[in-house]
C-alpha positions as CSV (number, residue, x, y, z in Angstrom):
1,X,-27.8,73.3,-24.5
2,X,-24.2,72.7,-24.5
3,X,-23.2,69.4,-26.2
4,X,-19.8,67.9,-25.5
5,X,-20.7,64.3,-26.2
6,X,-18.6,63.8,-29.8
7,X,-15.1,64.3,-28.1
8,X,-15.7,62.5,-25.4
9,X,-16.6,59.4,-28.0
10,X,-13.2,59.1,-27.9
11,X,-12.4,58.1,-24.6
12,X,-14.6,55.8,-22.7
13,X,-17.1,52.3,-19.7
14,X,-18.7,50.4,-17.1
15,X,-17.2,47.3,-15.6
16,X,-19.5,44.6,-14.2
17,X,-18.2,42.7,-12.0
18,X,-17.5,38.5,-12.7
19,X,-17.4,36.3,-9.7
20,X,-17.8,32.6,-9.2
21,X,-15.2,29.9,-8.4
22,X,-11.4,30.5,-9.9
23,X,-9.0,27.8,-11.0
24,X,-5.1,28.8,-11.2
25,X,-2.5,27.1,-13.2
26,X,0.4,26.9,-10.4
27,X,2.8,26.1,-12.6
28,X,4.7,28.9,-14.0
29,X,5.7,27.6,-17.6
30,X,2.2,25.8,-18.2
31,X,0.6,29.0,-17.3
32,X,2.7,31.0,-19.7
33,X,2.4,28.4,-22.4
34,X,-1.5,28.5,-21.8
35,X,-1.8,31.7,-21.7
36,X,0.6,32.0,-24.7
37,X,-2.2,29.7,-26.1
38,X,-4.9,31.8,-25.2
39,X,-3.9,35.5,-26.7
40,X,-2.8,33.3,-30.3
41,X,-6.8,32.5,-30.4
42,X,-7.7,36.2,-29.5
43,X,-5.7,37.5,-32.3
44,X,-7.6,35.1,-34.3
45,X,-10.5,36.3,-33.4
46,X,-9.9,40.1,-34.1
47,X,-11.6,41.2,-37.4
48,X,-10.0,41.9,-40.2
49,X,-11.0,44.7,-43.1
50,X,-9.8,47.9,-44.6
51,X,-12.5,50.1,-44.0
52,X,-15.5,50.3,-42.2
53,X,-19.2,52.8,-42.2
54,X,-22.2,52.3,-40.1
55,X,-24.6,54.8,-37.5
56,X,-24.2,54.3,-33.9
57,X,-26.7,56.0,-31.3
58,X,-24.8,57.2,-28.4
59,X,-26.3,58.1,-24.7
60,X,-23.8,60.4,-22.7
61,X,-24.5,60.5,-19.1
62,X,-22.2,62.5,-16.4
63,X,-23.4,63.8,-12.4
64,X,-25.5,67.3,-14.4
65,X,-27.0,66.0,-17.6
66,X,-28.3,63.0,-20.0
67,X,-28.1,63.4,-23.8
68,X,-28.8,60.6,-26.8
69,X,-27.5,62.0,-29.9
70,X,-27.2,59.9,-33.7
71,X,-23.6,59.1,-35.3
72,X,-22.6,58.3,-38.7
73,X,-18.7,57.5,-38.5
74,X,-16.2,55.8,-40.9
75,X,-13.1,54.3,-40.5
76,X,-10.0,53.4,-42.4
77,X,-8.1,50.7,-40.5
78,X,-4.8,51.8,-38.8
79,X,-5.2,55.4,-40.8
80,X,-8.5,57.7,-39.3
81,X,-11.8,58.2,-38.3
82,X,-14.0,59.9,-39.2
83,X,-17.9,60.9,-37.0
84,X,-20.5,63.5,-37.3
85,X,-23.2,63.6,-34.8
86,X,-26.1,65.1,-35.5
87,X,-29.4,66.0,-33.0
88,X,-32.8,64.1,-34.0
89,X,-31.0,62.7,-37.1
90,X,-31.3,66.0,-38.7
91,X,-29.2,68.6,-37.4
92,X,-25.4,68.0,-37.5
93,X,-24.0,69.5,-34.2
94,X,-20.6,68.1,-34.3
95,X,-17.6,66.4,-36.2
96,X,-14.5,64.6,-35.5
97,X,-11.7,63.2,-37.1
98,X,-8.3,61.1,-35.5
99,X,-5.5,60.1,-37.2
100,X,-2.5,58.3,-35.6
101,X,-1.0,62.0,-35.7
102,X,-3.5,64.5,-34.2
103,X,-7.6,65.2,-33.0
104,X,-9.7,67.9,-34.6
105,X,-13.1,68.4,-34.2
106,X,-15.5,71.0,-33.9
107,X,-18.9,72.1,-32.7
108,X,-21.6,74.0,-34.2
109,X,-23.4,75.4,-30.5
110,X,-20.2,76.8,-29.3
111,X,-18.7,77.5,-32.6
112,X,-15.8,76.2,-31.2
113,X,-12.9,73.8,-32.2
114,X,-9.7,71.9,-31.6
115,X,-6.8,71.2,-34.1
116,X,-4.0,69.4,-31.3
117,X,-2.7,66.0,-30.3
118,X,-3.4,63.5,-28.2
119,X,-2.8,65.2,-25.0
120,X,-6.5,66.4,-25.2
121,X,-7.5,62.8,-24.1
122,X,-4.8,63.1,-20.9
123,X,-6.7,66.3,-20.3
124,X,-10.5,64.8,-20.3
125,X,-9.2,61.5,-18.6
126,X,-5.9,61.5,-16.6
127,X,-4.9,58.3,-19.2
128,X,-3.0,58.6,-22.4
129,X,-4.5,56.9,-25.6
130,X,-3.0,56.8,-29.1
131,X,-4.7,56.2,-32.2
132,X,-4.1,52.4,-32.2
133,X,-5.7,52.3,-28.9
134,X,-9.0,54.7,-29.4
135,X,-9.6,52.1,-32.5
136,X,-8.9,49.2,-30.2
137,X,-11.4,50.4,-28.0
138,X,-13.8,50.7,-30.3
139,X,-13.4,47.7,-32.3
140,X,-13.8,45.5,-29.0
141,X,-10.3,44.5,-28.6
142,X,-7.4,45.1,-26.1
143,X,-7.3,48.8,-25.3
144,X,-3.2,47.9,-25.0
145,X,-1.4,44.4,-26.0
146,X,-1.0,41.8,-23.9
147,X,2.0,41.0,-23.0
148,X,2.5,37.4,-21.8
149,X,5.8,38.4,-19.9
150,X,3.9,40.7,-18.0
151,X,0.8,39.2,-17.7
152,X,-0.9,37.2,-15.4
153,X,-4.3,35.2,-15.8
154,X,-7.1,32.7,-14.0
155,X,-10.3,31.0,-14.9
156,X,-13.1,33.3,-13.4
157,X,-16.3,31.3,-15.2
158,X,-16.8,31.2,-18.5
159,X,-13.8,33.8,-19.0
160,X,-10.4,34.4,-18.7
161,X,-9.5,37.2,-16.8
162,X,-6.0,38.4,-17.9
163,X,-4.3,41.3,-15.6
164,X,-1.0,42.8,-17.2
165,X,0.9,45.2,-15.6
166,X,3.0,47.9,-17.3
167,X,5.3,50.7,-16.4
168,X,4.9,53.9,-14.1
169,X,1.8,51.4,-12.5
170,X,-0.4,51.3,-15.3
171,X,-2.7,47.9,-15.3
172,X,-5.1,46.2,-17.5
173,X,-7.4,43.6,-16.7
174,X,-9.3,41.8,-19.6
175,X,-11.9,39.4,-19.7
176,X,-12.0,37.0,-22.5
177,X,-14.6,35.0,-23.4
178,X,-13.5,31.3,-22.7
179,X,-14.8,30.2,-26.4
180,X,-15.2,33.1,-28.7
181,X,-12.3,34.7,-27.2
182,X,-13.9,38.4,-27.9
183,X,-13.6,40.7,-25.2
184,X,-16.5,41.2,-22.6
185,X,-15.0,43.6,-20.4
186,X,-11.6,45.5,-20.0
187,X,-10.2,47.9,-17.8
188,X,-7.2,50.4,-17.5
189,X,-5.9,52.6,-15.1
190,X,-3.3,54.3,-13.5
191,X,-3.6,56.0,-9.9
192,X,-7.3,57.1,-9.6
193,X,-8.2,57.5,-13.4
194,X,-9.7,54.7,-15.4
195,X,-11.5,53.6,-18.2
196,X,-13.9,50.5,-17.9
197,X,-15.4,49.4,-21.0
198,X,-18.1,46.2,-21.1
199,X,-18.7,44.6,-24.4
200,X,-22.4,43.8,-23.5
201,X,-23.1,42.1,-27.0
202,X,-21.3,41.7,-30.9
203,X,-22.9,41.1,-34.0
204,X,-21.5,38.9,-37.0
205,X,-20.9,40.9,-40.3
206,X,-18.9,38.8,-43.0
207,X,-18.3,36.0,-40.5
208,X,-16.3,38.2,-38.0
209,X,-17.4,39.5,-34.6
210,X,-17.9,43.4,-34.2
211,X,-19.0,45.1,-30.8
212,X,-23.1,45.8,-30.9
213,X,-23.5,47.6,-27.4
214,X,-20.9,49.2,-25.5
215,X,-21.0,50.9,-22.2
216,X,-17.8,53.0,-21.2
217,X,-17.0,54.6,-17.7
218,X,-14.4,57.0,-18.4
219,X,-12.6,60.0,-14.9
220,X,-12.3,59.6,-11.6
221,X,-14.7,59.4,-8.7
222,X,-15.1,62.6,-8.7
223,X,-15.5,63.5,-12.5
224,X,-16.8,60.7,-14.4
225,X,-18.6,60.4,-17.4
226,X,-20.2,57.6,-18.7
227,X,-21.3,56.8,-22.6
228,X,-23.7,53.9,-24.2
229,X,-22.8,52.9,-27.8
230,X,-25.1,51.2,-29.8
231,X,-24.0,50.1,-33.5
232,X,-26.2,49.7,-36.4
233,X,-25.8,49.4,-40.1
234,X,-21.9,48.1,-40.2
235,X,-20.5,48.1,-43.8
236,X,-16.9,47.1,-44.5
237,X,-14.7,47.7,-47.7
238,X,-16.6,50.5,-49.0
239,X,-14.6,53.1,-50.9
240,X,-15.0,55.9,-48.4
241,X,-14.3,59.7,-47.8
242,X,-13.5,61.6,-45.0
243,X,-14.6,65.4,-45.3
244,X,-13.5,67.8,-42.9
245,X,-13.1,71.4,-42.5
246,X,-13.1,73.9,-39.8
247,X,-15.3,76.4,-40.0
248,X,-13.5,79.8,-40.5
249,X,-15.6,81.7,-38.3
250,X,-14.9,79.2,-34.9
251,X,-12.6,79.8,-32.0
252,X,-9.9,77.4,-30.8
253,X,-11.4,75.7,-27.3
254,X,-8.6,76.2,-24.8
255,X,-8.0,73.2,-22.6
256,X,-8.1,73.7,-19.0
């Protein structure tokens, strides 16, 4: 069985869709002061911590197959991170590890690996993601910043929905939650490639808010994958380590 699920942790969800009544601020200096207003108190909400450990059980599901597999992974804010999957809990099939410069990871079925930038991600999805914004992602907060100047927003229920649009036609829309101001959904796309990711519920560690189940849609309507994360065991401000190595005897995977 050919397992493909750890790279593709690192590009991601599904969108539900919010409807209900919508109020709009007509006013175009209130509305930029509100919504000025409202991404000071989402900053505020993001968490704050140097490093971070835990397990996460991820589902992978695409149009041919359906695989559940267990992660350990590690981060060091703003510097890498670190996963190893392994199948039943016991058998480690795969590892990863991003830094802001470059991907590498490898896996044990095809003996294969990759050692290369970030254009592996534009490969898989049509999108380009940096570091900041894989970690983003995954920390339930804006895949890109928002940028007021370019941004526009409207009450849609309990949430703010925030639509910014940036160059070359690349768009994000956000929903915040109206009181917590954590991210329930986001999306970003350009042309017919997108990511959709829903925040479906956090959990508290150390008074801050961390995602607890993410769903992630990630292609085109012709080639999408789709990933469940489920987080367990958070730990923050441990002393970590990040072991990687190659294995001697793997060949480089060639991107297509």
């Amino acid at each position: 069985m050919k397992i493909n699920l750890l790279p593709l942790l690192v590009v991601f969800i599904l969108l539900s869709s919010c409807g209900g009544s919508k109020s709009v601020l007509k006013d175009k200096k209130l509305k930029t002061k509100s919504l000025k207003a409202i991404v000071k108190n989402y900053d505020k909400s993001n968490p704050r911590f140097e490093t971070m450990r835990g397990r996460l059980k991820g589902e992978y599901i695409d149009g041919n197959d359906q695989q559940s597999i267990n992660i350990s992974y590690r981060f060091k804010k703003d510097e890498v991170l670190w996963m190893s999957a392994k199948l039943a809990g016991l058998i480690q099939v795969a590892k990863i590890m991003v830094t802001p410069d470059n991907i590498q990871f490898y896996e044990r079925i095809d003996q294969s690996y990759f050692d290369g930038d970030f254009q592996f991600i534009s490969s898989v999805l049509g999108l380009e993601l940096n570091y900041d914004q894989i970690q983003n992602l995954l920390l339930g907060q804006t895949i890109k910043p928002i940028e007021v100047n370019k941004s526009d927003f409207e009450s849609v229920d309990k949430y703010f929905k925030i639509t910014t649009t940036y160059e070359k036609g690349l768009t994000q829309s956000i929903f915040l939650d109206e009181k917590t101001f954590k991210v329930k959904q986001q999306a970003l796309n350009i042309n017919d490639s997108e990511i959709k990711v829903i925040y479906k519920s956090y959990q508290v560690i150390n008074n801050m808010s961390f995602p607890k189940e993410v769903i992630i849609l990630a292609g085109d309507k012709d080639n999408e994958v789709q990933l469940i994360l489920n987080y367990k065991n958070i730990n923050l401000n441990d002393d970590l380590k990040f072991p990687f190595s190659i294995p001697s005897s793997f060949k480089p995977l060639e991107l297509k």
